[in-house]
N, C-alpha and C positions, 0 to 999 in steps of 0.2 A: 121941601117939596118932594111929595112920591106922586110915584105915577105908576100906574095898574097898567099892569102885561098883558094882551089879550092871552084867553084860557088857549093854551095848547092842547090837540087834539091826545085822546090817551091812546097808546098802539092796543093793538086786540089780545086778549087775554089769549093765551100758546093757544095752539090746535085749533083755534076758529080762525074766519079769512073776516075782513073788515063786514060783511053783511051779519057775522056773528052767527053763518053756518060752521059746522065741524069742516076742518080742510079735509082732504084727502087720502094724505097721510099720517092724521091723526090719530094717536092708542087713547082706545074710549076708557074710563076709569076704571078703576077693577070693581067688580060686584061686590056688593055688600054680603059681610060674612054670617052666613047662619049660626044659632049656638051651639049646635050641635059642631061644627067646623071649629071651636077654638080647644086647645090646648087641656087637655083633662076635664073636658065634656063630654067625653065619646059614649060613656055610659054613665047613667043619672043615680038617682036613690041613694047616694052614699057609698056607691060600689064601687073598685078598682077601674082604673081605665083597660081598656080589654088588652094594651102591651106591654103594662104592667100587669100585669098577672101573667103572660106569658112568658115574659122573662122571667118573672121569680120563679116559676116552675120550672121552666131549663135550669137556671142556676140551682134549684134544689134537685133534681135530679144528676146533672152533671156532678156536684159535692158530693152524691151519695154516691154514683160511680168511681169517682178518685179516691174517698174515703173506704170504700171496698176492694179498690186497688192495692191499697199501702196496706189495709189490712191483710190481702192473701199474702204480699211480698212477707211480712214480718211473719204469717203464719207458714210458710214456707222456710224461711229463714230461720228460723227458729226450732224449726225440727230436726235441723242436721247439727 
């Protein structure tokens, strides 16, 4: 013998109130993301992202700084 359960009511999905308006204090979802907005799209055709290339440039300039550093020390050092 089974016997059928009347259907329980389902609770409201978060952030609506039972008429299945938005409650009050509800965080509406976050916007959808443009492609330009993801991760190594910023600049298209095959090109660097514009913070990479900035950073390689500091690092290749700051190397050429330190590398001209040690080179004056030893050319200095080297004289006496």
């Amino acid at each position: 013998m089974t016997t059928e359960q009347p259907a329980q009511p389902q609770p409201p999905a978060s952030g609506t109130s039972v008429s299945g308006q938005p409650s009050p204090g509800s965080v509406p979802p976050p916007a959808q993301r443009r492609r330009r907005d993801e991760p190594g799209e910023e600049r298209g055709d095959g090109r660097f992202p514009r913070g990479l290339a900035l950073r390689l440039f500091v690092y290749v300039v700051a190397g050429h700084l330190m590398a001209g550093f040690l080179f004056l020390l030893f050319e200095l050092g080297g004289s006496r």
